[in-house]
C-alpha positions as CSV (number, residue, x, y, z in Angstrom):
1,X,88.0,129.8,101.7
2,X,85.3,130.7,99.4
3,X,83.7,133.7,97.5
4,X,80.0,133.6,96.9
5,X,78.8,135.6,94.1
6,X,75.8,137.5,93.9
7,X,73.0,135.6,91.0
8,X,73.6,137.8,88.0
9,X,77.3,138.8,88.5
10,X,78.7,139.9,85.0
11,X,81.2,137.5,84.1
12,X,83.7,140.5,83.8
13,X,83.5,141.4,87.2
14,X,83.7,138.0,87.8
15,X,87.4,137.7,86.0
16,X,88.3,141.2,87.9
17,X,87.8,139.5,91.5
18,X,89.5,136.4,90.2
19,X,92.8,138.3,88.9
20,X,93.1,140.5,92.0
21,X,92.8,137.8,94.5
22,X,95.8,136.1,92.3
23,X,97.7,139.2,93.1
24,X,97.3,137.9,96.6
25,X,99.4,135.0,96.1
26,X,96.1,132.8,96.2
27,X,94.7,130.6,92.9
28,X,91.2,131.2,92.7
29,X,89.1,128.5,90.8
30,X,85.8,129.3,89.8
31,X,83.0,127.0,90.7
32,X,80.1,127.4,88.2
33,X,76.7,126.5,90.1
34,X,72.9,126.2,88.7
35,X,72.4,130.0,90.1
36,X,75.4,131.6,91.4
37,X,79.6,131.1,90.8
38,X,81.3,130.5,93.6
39,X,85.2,131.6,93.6
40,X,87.3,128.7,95.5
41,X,90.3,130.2,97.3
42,X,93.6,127.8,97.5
43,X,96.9,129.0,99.6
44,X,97.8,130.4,102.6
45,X,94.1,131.8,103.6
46,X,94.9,131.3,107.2
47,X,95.6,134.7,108.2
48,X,92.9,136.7,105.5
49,X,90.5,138.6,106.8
50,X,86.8,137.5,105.1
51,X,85.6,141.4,105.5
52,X,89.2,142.6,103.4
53,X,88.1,140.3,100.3
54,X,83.9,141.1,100.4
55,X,85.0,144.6,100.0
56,X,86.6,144.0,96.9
57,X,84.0,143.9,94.6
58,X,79.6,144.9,95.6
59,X,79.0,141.4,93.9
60,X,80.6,139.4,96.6
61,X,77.3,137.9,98.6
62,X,79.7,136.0,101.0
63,X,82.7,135.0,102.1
64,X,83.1,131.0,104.1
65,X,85.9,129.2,105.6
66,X,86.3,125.7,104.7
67,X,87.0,124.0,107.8
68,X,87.4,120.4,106.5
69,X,91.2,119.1,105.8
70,X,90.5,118.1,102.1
71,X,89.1,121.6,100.7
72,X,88.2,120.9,97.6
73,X,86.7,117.7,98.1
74,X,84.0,119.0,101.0
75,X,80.6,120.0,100.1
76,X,81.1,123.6,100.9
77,X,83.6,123.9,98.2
78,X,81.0,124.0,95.6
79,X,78.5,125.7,98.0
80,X,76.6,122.4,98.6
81,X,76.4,121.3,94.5
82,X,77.1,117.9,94.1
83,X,79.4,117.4,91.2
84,X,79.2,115.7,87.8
85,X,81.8,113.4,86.3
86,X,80.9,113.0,82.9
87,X,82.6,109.6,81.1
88,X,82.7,109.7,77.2
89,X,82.2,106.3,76.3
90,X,81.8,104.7,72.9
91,X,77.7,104.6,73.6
92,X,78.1,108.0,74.5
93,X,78.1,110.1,77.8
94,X,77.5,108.6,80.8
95,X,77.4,110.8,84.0
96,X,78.0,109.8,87.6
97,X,76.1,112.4,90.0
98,X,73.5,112.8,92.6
99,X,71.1,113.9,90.3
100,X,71.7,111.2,87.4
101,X,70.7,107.8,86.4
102,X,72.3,104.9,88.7
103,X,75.4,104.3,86.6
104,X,76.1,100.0,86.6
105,X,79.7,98.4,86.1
106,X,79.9,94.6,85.9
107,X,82.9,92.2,84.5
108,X,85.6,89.5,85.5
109,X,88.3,90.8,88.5
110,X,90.7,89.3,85.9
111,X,91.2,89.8,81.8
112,X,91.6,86.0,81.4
113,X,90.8,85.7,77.7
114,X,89.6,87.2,74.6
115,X,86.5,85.2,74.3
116,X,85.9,85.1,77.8
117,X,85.9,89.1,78.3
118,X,84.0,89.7,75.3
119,X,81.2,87.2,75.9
120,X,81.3,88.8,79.8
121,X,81.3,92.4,77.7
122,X,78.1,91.6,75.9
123,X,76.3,89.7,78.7
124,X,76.4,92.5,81.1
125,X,75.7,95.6,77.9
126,X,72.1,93.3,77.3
127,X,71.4,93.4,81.1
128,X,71.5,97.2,81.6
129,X,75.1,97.9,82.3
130,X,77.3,100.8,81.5
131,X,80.9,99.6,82.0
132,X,83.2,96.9,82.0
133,X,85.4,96.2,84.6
134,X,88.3,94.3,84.4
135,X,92.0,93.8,85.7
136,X,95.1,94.0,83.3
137,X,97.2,94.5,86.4
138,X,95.9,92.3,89.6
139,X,97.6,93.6,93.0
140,X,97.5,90.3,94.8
141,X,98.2,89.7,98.3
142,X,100.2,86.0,97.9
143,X,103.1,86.8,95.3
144,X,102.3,83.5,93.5
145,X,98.9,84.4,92.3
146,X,97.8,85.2,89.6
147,X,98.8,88.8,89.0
148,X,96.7,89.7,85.8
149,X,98.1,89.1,82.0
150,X,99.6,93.2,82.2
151,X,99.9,95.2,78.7
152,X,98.5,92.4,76.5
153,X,95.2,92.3,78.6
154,X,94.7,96.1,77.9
155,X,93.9,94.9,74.2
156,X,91.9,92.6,74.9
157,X,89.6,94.9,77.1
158,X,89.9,97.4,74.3
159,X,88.6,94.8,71.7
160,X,85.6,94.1,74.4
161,X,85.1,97.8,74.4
162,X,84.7,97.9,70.3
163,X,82.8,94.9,70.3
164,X,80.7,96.2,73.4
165,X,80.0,100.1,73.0
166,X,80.5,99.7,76.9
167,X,82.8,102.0,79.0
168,X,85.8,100.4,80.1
169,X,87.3,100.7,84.0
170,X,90.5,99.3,85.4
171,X,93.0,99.4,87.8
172,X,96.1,101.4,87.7
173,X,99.1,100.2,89.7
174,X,102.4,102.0,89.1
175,X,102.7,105.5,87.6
176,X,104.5,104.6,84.4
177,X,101.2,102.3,83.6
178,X,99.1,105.6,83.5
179,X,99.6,106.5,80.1
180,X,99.2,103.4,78.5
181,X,96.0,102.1,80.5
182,X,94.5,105.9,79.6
183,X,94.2,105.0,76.2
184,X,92.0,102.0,76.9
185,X,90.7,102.9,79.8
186,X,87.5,105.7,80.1
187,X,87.9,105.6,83.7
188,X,91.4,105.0,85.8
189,X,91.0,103.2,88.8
190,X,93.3,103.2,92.1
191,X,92.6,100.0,94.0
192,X,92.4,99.8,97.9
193,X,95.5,99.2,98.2
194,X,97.0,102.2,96.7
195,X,94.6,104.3,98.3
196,X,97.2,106.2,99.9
197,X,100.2,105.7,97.6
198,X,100.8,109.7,97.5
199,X,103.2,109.6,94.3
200,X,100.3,107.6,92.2
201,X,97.6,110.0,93.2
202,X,99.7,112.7,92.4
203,X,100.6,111.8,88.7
204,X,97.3,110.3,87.8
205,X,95.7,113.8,89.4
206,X,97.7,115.1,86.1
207,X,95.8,113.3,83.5
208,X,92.6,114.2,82.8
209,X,90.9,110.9,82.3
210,X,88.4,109.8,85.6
211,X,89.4,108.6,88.5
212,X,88.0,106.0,90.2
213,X,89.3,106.0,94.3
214,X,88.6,103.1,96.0
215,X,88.7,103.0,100.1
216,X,91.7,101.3,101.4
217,X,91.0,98.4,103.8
218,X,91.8,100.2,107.3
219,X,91.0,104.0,106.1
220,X,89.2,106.2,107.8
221,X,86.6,108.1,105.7
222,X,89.1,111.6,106.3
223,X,91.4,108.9,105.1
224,X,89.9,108.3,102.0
225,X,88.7,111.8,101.2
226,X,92.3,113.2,101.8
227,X,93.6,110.5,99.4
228,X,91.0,111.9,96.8
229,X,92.2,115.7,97.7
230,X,95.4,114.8,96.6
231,X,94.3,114.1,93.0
232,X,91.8,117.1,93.2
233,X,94.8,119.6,94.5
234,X,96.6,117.7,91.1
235,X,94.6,119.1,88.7
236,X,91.6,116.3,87.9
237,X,88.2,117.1,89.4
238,X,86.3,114.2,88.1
239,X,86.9,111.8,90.7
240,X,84.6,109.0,91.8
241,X,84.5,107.2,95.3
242,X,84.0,103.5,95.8
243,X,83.4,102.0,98.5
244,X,84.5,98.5,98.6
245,X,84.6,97.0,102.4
246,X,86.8,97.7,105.4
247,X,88.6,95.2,107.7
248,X,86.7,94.4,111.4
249,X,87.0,92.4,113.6
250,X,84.6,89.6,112.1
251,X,86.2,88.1,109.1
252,X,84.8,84.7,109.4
253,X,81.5,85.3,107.5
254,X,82.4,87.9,104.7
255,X,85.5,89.3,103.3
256,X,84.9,92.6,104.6
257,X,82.5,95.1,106.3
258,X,80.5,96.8,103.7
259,X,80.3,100.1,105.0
260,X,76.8,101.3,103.7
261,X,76.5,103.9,106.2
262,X,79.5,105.7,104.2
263,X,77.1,106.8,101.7
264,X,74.5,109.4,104.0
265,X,77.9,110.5,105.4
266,X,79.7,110.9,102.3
267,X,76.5,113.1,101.2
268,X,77.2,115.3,104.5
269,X,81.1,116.0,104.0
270,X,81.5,115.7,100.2
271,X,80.0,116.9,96.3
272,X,81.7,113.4,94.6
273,X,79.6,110.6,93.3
274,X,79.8,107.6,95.2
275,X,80.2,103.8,94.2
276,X,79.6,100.9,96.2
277,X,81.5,97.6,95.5
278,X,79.4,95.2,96.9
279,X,81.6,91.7,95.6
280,X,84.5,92.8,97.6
281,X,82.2,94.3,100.4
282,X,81.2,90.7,101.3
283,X,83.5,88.5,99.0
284,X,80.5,85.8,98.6
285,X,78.2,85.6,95.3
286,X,75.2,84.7,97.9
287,X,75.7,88.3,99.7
288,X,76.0,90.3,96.5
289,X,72.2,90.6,95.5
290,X,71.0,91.8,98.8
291,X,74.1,94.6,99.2
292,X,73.2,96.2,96.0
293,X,69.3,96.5,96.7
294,X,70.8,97.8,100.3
295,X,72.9,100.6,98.5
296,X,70.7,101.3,96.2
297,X,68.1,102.5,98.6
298,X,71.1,104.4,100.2
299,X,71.5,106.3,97.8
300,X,74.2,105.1,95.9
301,X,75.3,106.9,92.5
302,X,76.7,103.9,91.1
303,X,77.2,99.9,91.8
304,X,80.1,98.1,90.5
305,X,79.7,94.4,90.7
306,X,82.1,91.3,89.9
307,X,80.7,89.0,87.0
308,X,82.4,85.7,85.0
309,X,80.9,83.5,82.7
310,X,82.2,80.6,85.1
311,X,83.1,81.9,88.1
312,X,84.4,78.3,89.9
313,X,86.7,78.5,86.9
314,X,88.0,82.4,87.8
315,X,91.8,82.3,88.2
316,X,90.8,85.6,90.8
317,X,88.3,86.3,92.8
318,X,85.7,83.6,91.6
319,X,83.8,83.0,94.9
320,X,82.3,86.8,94.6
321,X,81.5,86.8,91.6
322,X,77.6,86.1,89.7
323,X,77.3,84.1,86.6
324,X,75.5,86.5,83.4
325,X,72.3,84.9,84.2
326,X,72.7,85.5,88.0
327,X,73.4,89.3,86.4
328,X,70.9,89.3,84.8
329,X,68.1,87.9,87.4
330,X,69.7,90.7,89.6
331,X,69.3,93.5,87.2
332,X,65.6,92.7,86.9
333,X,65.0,92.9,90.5
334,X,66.5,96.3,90.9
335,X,64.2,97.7,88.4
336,X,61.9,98.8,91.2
337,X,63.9,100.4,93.4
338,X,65.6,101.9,91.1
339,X,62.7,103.5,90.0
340,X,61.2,103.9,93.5
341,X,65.1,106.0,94.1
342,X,64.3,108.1,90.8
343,X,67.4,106.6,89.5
344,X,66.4,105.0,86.3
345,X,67.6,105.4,83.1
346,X,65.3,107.2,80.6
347,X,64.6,105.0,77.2
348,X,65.8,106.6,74.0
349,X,63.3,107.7,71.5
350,X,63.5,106.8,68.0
351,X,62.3,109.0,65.6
């Protein structure tokens, strides 16, 4: 459930409400909004009576069920607000949201090499992007490939982040990795195929770092947003859904099925910021261009897109990914429609 409060409540009303509904047995969590707070109510709300709690306090305006499974991911938890997940980075803040710039990640699937994910690092900063993405750990579906250079590849993307000023993302696999990816990593990411491992989401719902939630390969979108409840109900509310391509029928032509149409119904269930992966979508360099102009016009938040400074020479994932000046051709013909999305970055003044 959830308690709308009148525009102008006095924030010490506002604690009253909250510490007699926790008499209840229920933990409300306040939802600050542009003009009113709204109070979201977690426990056994079930049985409550709406008219019992509005006549707590003459500043309740309303009181809603939330009908969706996953509470406090659905829109209506924050009364129709799309949330903000704000990323300190070492260029400063970069916010994923509706309402903010389109937010670009580029880099290798793999951390092959120190000069090879520094040059990648610099390539993708002077076409426009934001982060770097790159795997330490590499879940692989043959056990003889190339599984990622582990604990020794985290500094390596931490030396591209100094040398870069760019935000770094990558993959967490087991929970005993979370603590020493966090202090590399600005944003934790949970691959496809953990989607639904419920111990991960659990402990990395306990750190506060951003979480990145990609779509497992046969999930559903409840699936997914159930998966991203978990690490909501954990205690982390700045979490970030990508979309990177589901399994169909037709696998003969691209790796997956981009699921574009995700992103109008993501808008209609959910308030998180939404990613589209369009190198695993299709799994073919060719395909990448034209997915990223699609998802753009969407209305993606964010693209994150696969790029190697030799990509026939990738030891993973080199068939989807560009070249830097393939990047950088592509970043240039997104400029429009970024602009014509009112997406686009605002240029820094110097004084």
């Amino acid at each position: 459930m959830i308690v709308v409060m009148k525009v102008g409540t006095p924030q010490v009303e506002i604690d009253r409400v909250t510490a007699e509904l926790s008499t209840w047995g229920l933990s409300p969590e306040k939802i600050v909004g542009k003009h009113k707070v709204v109070l979201g109510l977690v426990g056994e709300t079930q049985e409550l009576d709406p008219y019992r709690i509005e006549e707590i306090s003459p500043w309740i305006e309303s009181v809603l069920r939330v009908e969706r499974p996953f509470k406090r991911a659905s829109l209506e938890y924050r009364h129709n607000e799309p949330s903000e997940v704000v990323v300190n980075t070492p260029s400063g803040d970069i916010i994923f949201g509706q309402n903010h710039p389109l937010v670009i990640t580029a880099g290798p699937c793999s951390v092959e090499n120190e000069e090879m994910i520094i040059e990648t690092a610099l390539r993708v900063k002077a076409a426009g992007a934001q982060f770097l993405r790159g795997g330490a750990y590499k879940p692989r579906t043959s056990p003889y490939s190339f599984q990622g250079h582990g604990e020794s590849a985290l500094e390596l993307l931490a030396a591209a982040r100094q040398a870069s000023g760019l935000g770094i993302i990558t993959e967490v696999m087991d929970s005993p990795d979370i603590d020493r990816i966090a202090e590399v990593a600005d944003v934790l990411q949970v691959g496809a195929r953990n989607m639904q491992n419920f111990s991960l989401l659990k402990r990395i719902g306990r750190q506060s770092k951003p979480v990145l939630l990609k779509r497992g390969m046969a999930a559903t979108i409840d699936d997914w947003l159930m998966a991203a409840e978990y690490i909501l109900a954990a205690g982390n509310p700045n979490v970030i859904l990508c979309e990177r391509g589901i399994r169909t029928f037709d696998s003969k032509y691209t790796r997956n099925t981009l699921d574009l149409s995700c992103i109008p119904v993501l808008r209609k269930l959910t308030h998180l910021p939404i990613m589209i992966d369009p190198s695993h979508g299709t799994g073919w360099s060719d395909f990448v261009p034209s997915m990223v102009k699609a998802a753009i016009v969407a209305g993606t938040d964010s693209i994150m897109v696969e790029v190697h400074p030799n990509p026939k020479k990738a030891l993973s994932d080199g068939p989807q990914s560009l070249n830097p000046d393939q990047f950088d051709q592509l970043m240039q013909e997104i400029k429009p429609l970024v602009q014509l999305m009112g997406r686009e970055r605002q240029p820094v003044l110097v004084r």
